[in-house]
C-alpha positions in Angstrom: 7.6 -5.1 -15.6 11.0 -5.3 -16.1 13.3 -2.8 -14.2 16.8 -1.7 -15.8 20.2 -2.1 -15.4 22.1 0.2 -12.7 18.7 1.6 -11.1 18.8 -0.8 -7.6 20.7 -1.1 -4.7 23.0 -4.1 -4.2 21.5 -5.0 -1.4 18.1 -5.1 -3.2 19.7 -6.9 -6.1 21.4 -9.7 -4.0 18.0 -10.2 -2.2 16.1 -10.8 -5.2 18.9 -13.1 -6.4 18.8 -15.1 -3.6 15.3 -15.8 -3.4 14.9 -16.2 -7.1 17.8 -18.9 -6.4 16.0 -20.6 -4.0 12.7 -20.7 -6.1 14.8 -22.6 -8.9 16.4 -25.0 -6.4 12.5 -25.9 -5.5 11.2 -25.5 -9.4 13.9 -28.0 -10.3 13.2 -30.4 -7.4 9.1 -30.4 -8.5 10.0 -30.9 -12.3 8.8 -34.0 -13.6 10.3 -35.0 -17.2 6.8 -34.8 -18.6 6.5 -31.8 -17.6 9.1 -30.2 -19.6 7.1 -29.3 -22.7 4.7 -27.3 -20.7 8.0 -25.5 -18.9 9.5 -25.0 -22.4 5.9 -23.6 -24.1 4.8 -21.4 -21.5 8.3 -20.0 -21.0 7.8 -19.1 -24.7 4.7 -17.8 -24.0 5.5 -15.5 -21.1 8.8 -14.4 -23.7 6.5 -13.6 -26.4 3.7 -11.8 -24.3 6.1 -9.3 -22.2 8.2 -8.3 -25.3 5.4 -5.8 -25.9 6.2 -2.9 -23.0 5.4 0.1 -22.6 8.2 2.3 -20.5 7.3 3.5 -16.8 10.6 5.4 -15.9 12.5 2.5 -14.6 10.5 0.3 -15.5 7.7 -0.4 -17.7 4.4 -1.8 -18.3 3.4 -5.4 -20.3 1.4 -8.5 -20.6 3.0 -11.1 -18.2 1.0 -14.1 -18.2 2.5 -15.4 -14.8 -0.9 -16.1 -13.4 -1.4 -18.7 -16.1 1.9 -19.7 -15.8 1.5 -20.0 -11.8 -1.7 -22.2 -12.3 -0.2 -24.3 -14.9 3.0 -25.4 -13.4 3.5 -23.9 -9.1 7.2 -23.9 -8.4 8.3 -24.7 -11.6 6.8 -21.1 -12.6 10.6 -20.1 -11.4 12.1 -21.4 -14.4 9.9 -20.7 -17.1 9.9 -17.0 -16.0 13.8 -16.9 -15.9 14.2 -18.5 -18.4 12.3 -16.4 -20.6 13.6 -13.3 -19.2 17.1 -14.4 -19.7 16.0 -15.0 -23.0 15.3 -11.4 -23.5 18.0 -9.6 -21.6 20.7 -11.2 -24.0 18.6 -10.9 -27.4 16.8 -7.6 -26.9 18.5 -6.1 -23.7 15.2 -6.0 -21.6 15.7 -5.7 -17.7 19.0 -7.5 -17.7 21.3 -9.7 -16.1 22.2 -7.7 -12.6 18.4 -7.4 -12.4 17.6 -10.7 -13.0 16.9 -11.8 -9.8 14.7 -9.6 -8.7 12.9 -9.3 -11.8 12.7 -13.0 -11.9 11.1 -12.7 -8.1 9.0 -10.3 -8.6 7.1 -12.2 -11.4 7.7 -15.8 -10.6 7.1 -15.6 -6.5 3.0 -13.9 -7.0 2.8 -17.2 -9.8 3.6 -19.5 -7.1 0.7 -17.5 -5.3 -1.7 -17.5 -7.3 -1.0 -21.2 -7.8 -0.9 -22.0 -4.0 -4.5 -19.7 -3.4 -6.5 -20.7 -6.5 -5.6 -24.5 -7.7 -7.9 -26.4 -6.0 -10.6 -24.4 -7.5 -9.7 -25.6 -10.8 -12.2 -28.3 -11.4 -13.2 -30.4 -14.7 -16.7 -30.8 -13.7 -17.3 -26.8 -12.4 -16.1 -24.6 -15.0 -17.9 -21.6 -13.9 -15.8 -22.3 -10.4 -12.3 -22.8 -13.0 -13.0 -19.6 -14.5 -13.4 -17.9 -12.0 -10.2 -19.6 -10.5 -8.4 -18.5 -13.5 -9.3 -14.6 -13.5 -8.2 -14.5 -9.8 -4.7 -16.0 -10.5 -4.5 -13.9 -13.4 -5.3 -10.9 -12.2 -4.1 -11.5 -8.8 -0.4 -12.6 -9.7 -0.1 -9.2 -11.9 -0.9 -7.1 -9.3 1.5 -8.5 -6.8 4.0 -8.5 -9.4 3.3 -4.6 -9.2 3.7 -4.6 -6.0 7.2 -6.3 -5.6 8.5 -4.7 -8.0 6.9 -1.3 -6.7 8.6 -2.5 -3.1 12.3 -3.1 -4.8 12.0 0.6 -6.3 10.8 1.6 -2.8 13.4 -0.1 -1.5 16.1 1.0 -2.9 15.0 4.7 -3.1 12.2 6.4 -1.4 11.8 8.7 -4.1 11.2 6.0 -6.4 7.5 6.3 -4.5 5.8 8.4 -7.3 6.8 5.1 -9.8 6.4 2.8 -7.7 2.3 4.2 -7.5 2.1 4.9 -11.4 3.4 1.2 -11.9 0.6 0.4 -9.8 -1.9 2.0 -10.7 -0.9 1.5 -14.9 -1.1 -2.4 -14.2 -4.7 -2.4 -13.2 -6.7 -2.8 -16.5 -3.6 -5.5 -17.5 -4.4 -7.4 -14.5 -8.5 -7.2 -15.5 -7.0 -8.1 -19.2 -4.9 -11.2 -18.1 -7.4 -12.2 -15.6 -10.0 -12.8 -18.4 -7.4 -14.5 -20.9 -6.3 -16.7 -18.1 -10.0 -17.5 -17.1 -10.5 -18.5 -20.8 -7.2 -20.5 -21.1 -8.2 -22.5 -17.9 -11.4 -23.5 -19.2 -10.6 -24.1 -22.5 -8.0 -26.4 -21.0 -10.1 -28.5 -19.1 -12.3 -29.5 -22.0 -9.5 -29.9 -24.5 -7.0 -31.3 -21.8 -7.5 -31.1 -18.1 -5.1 -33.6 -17.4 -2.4 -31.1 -17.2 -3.7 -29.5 -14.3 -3.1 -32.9 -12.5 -0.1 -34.3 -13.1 
């Protein structure tokens, strides 16, 4: 869901840098050293799983994982996402780095969500309850990363409108998609290795 170079507004593109600033100030103050592994994989993860896209005029259409990512790790989300699309702005030239702000926001904010609406119904001994946990923040955080990034567009220009729906609309069966990985990953997690839902 990346969107290109030169296509928003500098007011959008300071906006979404700001926030996206702020969301690293508070992923940096919640990161534990333990935790860095699970930043460092799923920021890998996320890198691997959206270099796959599919163009949608300014934009385009991927796997994004940010739901799992959301669950997994809550403000720290912020810099596994940037990180992985910094990653891919200077080595492939996807979204880059004007846009990284508000691409970063639009995918790391809905993880932070998902995490903040669907954690406590992550549970060891309820895994039909974790699962279903898991397709709502996957699911839930792709569709609102739609819809941020449909708002920027908007945003910027109105005629951006038609997109901004087709983005939408296009990210439906990936939400359904991630939503079932995610439900899987959780569960698979908490028999293998629930303690990283708790730390």
């Amino acid at each position: 869901m990346h969107i290109s170079e030169g296509v928003l507004s500098p007011p959008v593109l300071l906006a979404g840098g700001l926030l996206t600033l702020g969301g690293i100030i508070l992923g940096l103050k919640n990161l534990k050293n333990e935790k860095l592994p699970q930043v460092a994989v799923l920021s890998s993860a996320f890198f691997v799983a959206s270099l796959i896209h599919v163009p949608i005029g300014p934009s385009s259409a991927h796997l994004i994982l940010n739901g799992l990512v959301g669950i997994l790790l809550g403000w720290c989300s912020f810099l596994a996402i940037f990180l992985g699309l910094l990653l891919q702005a200077l080595i492939f030239q996807f979204g880059g780095l004007t846009v990284l702000g508000v691409n970063t926001f639009d995918m790391a904010f809905p993880a932070v969500i998902c995490w903040f609406l669907f954690r406590r119904m992550i549970k060891k001994d309820n895994l039909k309850l974790s699962f279903i946990g898991g397709f709502l923040s996957g699911f839930c955080a792709v569709i609102l990363a739609a819809i941020f990034t449909s708002t920027a567009l908007y945003l910027t220009q109105k005629r951006f409108l038609a997109v901004a729906k087709t983005l939408i609309a296009v990210h439906l069966p990936i939400a359904t998609i991630e939503g079932l990985i995610t439900g899987f990953v959780v569960t698979y997690l908490l028999k293998v290795k629930p303690e990283v839902f708790y730390e």
